[in-house]
VODO-695041 format. One line per 5 residues: number of its first residue (from 1); for each residue z, y, x of N, C-alpha, C. Coordinates in Angstrom, 2 decimals, decimal comma, always signed. Layout:
// residues N
NUM) Z:Y:X:Z:Y:X:Z:Y:X | ...
//
This chain:
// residues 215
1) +12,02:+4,83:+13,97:+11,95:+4,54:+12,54:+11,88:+3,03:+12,32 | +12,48:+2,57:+11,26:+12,73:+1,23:+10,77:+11,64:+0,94:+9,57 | +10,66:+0,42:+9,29:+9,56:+0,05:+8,19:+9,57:-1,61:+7,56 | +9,67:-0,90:+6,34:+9,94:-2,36:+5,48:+8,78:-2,20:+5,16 | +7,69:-3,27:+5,23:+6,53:-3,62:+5,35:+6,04:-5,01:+4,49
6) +5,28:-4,82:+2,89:+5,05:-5,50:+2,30:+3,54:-5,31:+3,06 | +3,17:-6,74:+2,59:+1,34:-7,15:+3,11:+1,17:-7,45:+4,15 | +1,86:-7,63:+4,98:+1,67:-7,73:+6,19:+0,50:-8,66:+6,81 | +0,34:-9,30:+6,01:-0,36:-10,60:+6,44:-1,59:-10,39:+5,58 | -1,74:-9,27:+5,09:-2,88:-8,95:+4,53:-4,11:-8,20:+5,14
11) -5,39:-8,14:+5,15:-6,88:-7,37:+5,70:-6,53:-5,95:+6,03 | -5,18:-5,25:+5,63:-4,83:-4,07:+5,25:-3,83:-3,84:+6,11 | -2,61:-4,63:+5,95:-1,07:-5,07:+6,29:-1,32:-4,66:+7,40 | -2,45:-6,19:+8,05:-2,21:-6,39:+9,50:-2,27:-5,75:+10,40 | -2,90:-3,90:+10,27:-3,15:-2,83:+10,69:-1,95:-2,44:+10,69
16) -1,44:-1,93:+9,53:-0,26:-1,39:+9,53:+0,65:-2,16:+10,51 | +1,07:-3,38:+10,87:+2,22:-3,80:+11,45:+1,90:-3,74:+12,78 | +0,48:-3,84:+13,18:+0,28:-3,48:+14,46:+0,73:-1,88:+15,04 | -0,43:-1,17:+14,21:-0,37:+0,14:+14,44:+1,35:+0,63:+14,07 | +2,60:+0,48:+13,56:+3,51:+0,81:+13,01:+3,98:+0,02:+14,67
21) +3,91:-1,10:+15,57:+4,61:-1,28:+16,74:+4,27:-0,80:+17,42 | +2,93:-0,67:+18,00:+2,34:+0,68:+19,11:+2,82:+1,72:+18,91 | +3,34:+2,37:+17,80:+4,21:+3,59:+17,79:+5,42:+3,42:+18,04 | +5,88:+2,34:+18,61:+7,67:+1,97:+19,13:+8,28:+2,13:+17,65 | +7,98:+1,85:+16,75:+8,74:+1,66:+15,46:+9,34:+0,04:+15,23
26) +10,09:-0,24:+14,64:+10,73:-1,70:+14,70:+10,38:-1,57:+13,01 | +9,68:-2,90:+13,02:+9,16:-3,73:+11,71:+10,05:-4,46:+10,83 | +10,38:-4,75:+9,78:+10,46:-5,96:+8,99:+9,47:-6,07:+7,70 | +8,85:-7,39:+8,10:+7,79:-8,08:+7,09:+8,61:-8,91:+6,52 | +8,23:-8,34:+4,85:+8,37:-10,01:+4,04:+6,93:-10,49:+3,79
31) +7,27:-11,94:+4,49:+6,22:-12,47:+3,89:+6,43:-14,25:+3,35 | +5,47:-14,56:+2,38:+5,29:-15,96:+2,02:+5,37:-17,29:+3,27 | +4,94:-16,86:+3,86:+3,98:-17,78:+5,29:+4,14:-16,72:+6,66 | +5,51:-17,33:+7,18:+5,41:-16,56:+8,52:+4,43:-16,95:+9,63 | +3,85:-18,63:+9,33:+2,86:-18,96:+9,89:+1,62:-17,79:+10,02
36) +1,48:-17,23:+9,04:-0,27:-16,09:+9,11:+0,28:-15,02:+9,90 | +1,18:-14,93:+10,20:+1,54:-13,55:+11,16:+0,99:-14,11:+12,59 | -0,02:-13,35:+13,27:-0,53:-13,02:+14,49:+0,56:-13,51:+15,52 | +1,66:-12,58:+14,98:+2,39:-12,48:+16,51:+3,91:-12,56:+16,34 | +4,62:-13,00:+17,02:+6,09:-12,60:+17,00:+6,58:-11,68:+17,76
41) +6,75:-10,17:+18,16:+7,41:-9,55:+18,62:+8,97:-8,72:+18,85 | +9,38:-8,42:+19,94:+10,73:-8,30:+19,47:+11,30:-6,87:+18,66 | +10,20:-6,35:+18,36:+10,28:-5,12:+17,43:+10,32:-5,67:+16,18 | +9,49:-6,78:+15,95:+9,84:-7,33:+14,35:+10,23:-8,76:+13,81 | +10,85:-8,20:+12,51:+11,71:-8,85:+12,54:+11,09:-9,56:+10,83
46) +11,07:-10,81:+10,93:+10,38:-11,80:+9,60:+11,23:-12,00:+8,79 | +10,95:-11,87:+7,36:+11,89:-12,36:+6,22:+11,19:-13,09:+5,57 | +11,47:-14,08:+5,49:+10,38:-15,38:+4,23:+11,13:-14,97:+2,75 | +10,15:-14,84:+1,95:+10,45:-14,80:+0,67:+9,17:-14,18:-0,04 | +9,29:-13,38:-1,41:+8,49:-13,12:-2,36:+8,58:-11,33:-2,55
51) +7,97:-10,72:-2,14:+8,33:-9,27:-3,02:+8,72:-9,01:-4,53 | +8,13:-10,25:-4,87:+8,29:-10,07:-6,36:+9,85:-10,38:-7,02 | +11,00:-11,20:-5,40:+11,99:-11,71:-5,62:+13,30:-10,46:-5,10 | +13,93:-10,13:-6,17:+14,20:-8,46:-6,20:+15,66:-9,08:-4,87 | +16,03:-10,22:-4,73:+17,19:-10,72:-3,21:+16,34:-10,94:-2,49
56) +14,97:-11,21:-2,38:+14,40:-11,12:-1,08:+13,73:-9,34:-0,97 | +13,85:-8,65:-1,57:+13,36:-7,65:-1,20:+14,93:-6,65:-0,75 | +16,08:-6,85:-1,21:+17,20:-6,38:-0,70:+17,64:-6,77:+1,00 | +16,67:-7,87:+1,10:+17,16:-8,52:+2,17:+17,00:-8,04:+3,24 | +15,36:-7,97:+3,03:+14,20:-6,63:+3,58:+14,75:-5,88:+4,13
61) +14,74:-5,16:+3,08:+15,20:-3,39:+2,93:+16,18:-2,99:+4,09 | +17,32:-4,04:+4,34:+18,58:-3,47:+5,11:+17,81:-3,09:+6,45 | +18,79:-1,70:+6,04:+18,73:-1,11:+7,52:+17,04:-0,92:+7,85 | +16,61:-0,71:+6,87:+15,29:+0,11:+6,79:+15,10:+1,66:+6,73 | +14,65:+2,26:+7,11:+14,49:+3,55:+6,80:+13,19:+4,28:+6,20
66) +11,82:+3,65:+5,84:+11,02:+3,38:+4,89:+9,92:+2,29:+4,52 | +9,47:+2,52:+3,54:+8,94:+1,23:+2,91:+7,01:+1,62:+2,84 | +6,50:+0,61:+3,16:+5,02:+0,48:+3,42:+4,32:-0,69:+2,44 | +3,49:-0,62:+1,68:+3,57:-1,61:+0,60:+1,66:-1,50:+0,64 | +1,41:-2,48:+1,27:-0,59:-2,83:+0,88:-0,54:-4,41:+0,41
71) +0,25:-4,72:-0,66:+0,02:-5,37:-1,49:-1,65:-5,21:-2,32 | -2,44:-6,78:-2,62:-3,45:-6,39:-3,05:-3,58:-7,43:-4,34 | -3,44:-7,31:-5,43:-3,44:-8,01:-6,53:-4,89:-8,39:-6,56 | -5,38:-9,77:-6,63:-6,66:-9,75:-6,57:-6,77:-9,86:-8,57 | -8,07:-10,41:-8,40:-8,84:-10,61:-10,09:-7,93:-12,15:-10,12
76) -7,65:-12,73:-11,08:-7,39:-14,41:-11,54:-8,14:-14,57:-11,39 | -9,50:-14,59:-11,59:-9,96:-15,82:-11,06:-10,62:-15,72:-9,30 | -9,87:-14,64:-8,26:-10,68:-14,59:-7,10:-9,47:-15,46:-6,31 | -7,92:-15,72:-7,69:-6,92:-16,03:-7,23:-6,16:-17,71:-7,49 | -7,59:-18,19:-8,24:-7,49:-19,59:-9,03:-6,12:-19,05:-10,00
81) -6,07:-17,75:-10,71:-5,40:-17,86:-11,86:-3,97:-17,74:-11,60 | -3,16:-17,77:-10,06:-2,09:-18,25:-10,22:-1,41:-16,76:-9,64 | -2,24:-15,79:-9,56:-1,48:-14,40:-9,02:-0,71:-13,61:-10,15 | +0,40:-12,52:-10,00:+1,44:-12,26:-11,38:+0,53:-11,32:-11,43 | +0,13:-11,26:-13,01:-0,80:-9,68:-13,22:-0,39:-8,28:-12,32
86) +1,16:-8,13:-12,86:+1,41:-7,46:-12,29:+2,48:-7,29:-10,56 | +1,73:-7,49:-9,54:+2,02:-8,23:-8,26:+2,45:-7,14:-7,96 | +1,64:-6,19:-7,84:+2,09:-4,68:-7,02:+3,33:-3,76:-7,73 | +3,14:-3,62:-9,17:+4,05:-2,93:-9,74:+5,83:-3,49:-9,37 | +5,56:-5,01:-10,10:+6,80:-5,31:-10,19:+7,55:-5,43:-8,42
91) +6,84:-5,59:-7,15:+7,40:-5,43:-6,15:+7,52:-4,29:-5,99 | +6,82:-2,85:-6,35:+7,72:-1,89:-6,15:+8,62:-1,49:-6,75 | +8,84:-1,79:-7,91:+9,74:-1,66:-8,95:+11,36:-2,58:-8,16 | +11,06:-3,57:-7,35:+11,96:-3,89:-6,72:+12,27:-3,21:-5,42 | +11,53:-2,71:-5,00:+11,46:-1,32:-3,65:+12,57:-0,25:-4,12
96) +12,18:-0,21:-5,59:+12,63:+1,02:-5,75:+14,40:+1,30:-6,42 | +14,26:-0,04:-6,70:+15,64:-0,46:-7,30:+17,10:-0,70:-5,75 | +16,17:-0,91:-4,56:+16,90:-1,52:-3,38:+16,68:-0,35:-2,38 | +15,89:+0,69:-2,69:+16,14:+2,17:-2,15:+17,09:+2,96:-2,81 | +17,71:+2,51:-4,00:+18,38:+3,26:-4,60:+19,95:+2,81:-3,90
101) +19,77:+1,51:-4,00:+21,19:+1,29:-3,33:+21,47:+0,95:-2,11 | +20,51:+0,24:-1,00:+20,41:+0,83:-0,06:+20,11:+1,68:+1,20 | +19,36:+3,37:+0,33:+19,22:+4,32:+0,89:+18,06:+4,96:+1,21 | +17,19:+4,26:+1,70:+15,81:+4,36:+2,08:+14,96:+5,61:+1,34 | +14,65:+6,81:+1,39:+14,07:+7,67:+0,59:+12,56:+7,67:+0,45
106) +11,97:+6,78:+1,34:+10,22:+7,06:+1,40:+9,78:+6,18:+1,35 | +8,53:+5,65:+0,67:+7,81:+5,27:+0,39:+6,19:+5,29:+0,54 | +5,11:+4,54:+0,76:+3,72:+4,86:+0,76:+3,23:+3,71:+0,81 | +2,20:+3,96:-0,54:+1,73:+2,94:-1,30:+0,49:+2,89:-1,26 | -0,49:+1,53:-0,69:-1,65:+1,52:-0,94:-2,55:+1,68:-2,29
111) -2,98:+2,44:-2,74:-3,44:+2,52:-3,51:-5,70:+2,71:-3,58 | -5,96:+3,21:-4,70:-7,22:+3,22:-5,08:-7,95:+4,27:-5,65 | -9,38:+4,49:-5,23:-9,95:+5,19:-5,81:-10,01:+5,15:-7,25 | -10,12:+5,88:-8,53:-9,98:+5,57:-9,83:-8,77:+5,15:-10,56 | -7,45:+5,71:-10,24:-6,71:+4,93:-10,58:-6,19:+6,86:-10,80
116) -5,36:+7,13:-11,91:-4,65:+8,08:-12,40:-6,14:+9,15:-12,64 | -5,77:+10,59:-12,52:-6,63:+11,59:-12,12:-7,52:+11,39:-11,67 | -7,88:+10,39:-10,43:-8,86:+10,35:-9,86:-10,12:+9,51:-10,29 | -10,08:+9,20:-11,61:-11,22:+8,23:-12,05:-11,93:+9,35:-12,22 | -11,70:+10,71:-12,46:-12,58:+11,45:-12,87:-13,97:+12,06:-12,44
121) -13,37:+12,03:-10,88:-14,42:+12,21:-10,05:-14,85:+10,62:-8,81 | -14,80:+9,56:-9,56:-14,90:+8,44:-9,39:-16,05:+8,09:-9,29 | -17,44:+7,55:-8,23:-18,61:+7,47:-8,66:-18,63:+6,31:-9,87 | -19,77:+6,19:-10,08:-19,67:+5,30:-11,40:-19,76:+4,07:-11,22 | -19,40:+3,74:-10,04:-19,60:+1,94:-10,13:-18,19:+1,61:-10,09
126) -17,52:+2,31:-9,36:-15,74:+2,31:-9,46:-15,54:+2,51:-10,99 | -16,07:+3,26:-11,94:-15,60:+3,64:-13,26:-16,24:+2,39:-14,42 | -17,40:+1,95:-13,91:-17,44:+1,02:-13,96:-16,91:-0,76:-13,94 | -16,00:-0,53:-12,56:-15,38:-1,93:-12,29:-14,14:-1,50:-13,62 | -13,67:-0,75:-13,59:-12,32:-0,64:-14,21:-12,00:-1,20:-15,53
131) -13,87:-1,17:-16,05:-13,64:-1,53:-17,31:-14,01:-2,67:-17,61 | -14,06:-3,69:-16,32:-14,82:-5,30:-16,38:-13,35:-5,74:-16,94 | -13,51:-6,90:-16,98:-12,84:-7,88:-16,84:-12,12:-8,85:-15,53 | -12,93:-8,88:-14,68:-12,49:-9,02:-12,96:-11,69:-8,34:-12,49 | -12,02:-6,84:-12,77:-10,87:-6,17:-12,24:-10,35:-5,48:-12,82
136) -9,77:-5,57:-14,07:-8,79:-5,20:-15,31:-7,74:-5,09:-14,58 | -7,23:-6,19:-14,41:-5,48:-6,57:-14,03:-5,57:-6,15:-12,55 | -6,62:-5,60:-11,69:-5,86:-5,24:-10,54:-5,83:-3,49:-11,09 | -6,80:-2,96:-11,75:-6,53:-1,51:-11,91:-5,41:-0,77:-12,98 | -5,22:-1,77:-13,77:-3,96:-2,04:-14,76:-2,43:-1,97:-13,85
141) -2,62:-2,88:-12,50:-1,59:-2,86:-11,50:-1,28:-1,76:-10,97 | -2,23:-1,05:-10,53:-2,13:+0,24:-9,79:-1,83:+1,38:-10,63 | -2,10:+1,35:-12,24:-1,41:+2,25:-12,84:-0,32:+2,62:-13,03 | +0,43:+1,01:-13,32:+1,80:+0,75:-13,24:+2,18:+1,46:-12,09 | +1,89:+1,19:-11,02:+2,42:+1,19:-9,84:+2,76:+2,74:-9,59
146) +1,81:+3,53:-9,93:+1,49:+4,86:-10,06:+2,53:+5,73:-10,94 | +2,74:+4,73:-12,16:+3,74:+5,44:-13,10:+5,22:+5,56:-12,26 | +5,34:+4,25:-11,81:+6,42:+4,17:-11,23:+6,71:+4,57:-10,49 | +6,08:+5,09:-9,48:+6,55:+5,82:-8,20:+6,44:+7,58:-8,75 | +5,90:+7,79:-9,65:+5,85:+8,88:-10,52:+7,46:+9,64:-11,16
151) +7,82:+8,79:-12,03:+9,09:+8,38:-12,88:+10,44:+8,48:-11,49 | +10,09:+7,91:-10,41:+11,11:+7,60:-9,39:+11,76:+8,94:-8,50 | +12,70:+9,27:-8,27:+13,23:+10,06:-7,43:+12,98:+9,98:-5,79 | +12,35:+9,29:-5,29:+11,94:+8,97:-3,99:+11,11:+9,89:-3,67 | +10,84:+9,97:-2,35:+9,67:+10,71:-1,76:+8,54:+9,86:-1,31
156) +7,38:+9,86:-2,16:+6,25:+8,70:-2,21:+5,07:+9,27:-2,04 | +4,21:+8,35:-1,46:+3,10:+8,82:-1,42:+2,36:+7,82:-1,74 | +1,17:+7,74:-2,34:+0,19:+6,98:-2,94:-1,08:+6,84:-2,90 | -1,64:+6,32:-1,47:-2,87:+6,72:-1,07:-3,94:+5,91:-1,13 | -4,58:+6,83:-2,52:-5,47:+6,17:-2,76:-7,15:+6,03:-2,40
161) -7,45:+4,74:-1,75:-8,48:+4,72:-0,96:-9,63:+4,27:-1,48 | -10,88:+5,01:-0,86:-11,92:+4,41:-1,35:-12,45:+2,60:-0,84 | -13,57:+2,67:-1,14:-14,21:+1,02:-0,96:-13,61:+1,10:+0,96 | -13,03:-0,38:+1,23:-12,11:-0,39:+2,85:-13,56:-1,25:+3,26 | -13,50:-0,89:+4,33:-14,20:-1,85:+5,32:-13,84:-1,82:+6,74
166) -13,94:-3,24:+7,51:-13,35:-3,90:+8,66:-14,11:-3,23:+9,95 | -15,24:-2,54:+10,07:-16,26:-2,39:+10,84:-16,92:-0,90:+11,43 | -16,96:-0,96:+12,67:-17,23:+0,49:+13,40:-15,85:+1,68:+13,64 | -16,01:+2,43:+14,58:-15,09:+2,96:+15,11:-14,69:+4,32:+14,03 | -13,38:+4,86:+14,61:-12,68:+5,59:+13,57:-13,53:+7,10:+13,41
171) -13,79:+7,27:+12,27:-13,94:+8,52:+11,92:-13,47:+9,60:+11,70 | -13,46:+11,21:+11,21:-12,74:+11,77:+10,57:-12,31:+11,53:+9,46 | -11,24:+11,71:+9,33:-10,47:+11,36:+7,85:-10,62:+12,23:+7,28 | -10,91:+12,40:+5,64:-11,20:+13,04:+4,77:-9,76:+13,05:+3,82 | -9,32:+14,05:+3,21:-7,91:+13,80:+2,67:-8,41:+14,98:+1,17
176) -8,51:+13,99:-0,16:-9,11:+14,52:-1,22:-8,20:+15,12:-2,24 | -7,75:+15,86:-3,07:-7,34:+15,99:-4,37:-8,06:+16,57:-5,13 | -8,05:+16,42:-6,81:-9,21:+16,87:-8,06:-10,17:+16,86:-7,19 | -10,78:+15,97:-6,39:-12,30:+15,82:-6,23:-12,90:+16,86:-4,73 | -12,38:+17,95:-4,14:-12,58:+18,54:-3,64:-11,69:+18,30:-2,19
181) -12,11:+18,18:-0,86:-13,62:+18,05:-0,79:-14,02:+16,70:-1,08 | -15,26:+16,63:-1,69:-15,60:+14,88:-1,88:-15,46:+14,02:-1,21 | -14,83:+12,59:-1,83:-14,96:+12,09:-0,37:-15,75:+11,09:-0,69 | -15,51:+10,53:+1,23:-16,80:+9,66:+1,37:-16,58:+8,41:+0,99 | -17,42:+7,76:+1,20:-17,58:+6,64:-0,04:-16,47:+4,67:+0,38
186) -16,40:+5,31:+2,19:-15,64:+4,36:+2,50:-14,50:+5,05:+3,40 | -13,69:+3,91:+3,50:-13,07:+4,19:+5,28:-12,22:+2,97:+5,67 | -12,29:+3,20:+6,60:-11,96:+1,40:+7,51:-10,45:+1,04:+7,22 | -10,08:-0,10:+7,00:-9,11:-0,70:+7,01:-7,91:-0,04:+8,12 | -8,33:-0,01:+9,52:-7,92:+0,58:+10,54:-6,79:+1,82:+10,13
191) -7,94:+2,88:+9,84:-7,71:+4,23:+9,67:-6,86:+4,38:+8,39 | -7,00:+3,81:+7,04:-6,06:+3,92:+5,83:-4,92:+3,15:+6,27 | -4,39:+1,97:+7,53:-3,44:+1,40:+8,15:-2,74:+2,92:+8,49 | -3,45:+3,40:+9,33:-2,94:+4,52:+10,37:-2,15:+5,34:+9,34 | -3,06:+6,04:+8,44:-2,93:+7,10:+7,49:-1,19:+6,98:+6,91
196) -1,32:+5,53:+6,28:+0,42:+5,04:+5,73:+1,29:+5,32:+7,07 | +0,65:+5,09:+8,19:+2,28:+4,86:+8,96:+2,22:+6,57:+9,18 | +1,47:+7,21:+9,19:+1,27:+8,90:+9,66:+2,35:+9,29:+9,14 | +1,56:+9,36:+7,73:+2,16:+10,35:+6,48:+3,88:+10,01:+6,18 | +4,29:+9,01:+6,81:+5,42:+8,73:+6,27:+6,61:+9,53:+6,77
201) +6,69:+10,42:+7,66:+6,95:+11,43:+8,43:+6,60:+12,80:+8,48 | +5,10:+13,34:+7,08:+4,54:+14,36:+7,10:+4,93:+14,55:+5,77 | +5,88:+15,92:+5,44:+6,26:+16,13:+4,02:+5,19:+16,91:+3,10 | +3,77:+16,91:+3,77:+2,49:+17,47:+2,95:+2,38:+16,22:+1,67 | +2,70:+15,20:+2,28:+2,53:+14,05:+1,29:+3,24:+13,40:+0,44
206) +4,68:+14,00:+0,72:+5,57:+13,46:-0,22:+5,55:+13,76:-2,06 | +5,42:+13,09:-2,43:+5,05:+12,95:-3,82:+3,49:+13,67:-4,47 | +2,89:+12,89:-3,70:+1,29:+13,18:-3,43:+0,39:+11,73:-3,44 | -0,93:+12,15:-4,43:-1,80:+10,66:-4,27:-2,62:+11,49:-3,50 | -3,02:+11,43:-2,38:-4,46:+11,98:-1,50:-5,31:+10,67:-1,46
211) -6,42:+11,17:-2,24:-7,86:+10,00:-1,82:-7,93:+10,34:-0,60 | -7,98:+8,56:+0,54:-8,43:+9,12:+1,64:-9,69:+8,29:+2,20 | -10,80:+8,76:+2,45:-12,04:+8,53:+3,13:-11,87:+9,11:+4,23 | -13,33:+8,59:+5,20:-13,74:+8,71:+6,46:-15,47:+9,48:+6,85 | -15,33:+10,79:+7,14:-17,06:+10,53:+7,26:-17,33:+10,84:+8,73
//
């Protein structure tokens, strides 16, 4: 399998591009700064540019066979102001425009606890953030993002995760819808890496948001 791989260079990404070459899969990252990439290997392959730049995301795409996106829109001000409100939407919105024409059918999108359906059974500090001001424009992003892969003819998945953390070994994965079974309150960066490159191959998930935790 061929993976067009937004974030790469992100707390999130950098899982994915690892874990996505230990599985003998061949990579292409776009990224800003090929400098922050770890490593150069001959499985992957670097594109400098912008996701948000709909010829650098065609550029990507070729000869991809699916797309991995842990884009993370922070708050303006965690970003000195200069991040596009909408970071995540409008790069998939360019994903989805350059799967249409060149081919690519799948998709899986980092996503969040509280974001569509799932605010409902959201504890309340997540239902809480949503309605600050800090993190307006990143949960505003993920709606978009949500509509859109919604609206789209692709086979997507949208997995939305609880609070990530960097620390302690892998757990069982918990895989949630309407709330049942609950999940747990975190799960490691690692394991929601893993989860995207899994599912992208498992048609339980195609056009599916599964909250996924770890307990």
């Amino acid at each position: 399998m061929r993976i067009f791989l937004l974030g790469a260079t992100g707390r999130t990404g950098k899982y994915v591009l690892n874990f996505s070459l230990l599985m003998g899969y061949q990579v292409t990252a776009l990224v800003r700064d090929p400098a922050r990439l770890d490593r150069i290997l001959p499985d992957l392959r670097v594109v400098t540019g912008s996701p948000e730049n709909a010829a650098d995301i065609q550029e990507g795409i070729r000869n991809c066979d699916a797309v991995i996106v842990t884009l993370n829109n922070l708050s303006r001000s965690e970003c000195g102001g200069g991040q596009a409100p909408f970071l995540i939407a409008n790069s998939v919105r360019n994903c989805l425009s350059a799967m249409a024409r060149r081919g690519p059918d799948r998709i899986a999108v980092m996503s969040m606890l509280g974001v569509g359906d799932s605010l409902e059974y959201a504890p309340a500090a997540i239902r809480g953030m949503k309605g600050s001001t800090e993190f307006k424009n990143l949960f505003a992003d993920h709606e978009a993002t949500d509509l859109l892969l919604r609206e789209s003819t692709v086979n997507w998945t949208a997995a939305r995760a609880v609070a990530l953390c960097d620390n302690g070994p892998l757990k069982d994965l918990v895989i949630t819808y309407g709330g049942t079974p609950r999940p747990a309150p975190t799960i490691s960066r690692r394991h929601a890496a893993k989860f995207l490159v899994e599912c992208l191959d498992d048609k339980n998930y195609f056009k599916k948001s599964p909250v996924i935790s770890e307990r």
